[in-house]
N, C-alpha and C positions, 0 to 999 in steps of 0.2 A: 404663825405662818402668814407672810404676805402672800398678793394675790397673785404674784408672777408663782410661788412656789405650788401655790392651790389650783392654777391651771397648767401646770408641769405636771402634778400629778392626778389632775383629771385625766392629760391626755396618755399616761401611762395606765389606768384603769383603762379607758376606753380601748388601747391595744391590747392591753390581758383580754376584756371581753372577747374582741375579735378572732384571737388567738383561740380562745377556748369554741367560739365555734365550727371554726374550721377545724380542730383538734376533732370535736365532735362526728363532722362532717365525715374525715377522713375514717374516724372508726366504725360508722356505721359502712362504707363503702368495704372496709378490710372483714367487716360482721358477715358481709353481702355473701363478699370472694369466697369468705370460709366453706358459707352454707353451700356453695357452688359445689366446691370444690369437695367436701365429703360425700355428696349424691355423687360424684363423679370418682369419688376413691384416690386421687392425686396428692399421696400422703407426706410429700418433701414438701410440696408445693402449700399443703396448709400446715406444716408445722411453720415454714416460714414466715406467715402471713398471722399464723399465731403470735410467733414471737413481735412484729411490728404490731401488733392487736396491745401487748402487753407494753411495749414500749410510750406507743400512742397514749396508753393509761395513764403510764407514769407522767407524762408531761403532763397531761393532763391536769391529773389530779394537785399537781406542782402548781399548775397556773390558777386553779381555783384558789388553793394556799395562798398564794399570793396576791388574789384579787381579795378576799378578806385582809388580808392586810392592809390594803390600798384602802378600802371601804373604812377599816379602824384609821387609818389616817385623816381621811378625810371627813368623817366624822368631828374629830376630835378638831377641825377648823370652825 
C-alpha cells in the first residue's frame, strides 16, 4: 500500500468515526423523545420513534463493522 492509498483510507476511517458519532448523538436524542413520550402516553408517536431507534442501530452497528475493517487495513500497512 502506498502512501496516497494509506491516506485514502485514513480519511475514510476518520469519516466512519464521525459518522458513528453523530449516529450515537441522534440515538440518544430518539432514547430522550421515547422516555418523553411514554410519561406522556403518545403510543403512534413512540412506536415511531422506536422504529428510527432501531434503524439508527443498524447503521450503526454497520459503521462500527466497517471501522474494524478499516483499522484491519490499516494495520496491516
Amino acid at each position: 500500500m502506498n502512501h496516497f492509498e494509506f491516506h485514502k483510507i485514513q480519511e475514510i476511517y476518520d469519516l466512519i468515526e464521525k459518522n458513528i458519532e453523530e449516529l450515537n448523538l441522534v440515538r440518544n436524542r430518539i432514547k430522550r423523545s421515547i422516555n418523553d413520550l411514554r410519561n406522556s402516553e403518545f403510543s403512534a408517536k413512540t412506536k415511531e420513534l422506536e422504529s428510527l431507534l432501531h434503524d439508527n442501530d443498524i447503521k450503526l452497528m454497520t459503521l462500527i463493522l466497517l471501522e474494524e475493517k478499516v483499522k484491519g487495513i490499516i494495520r496491516l500497512k
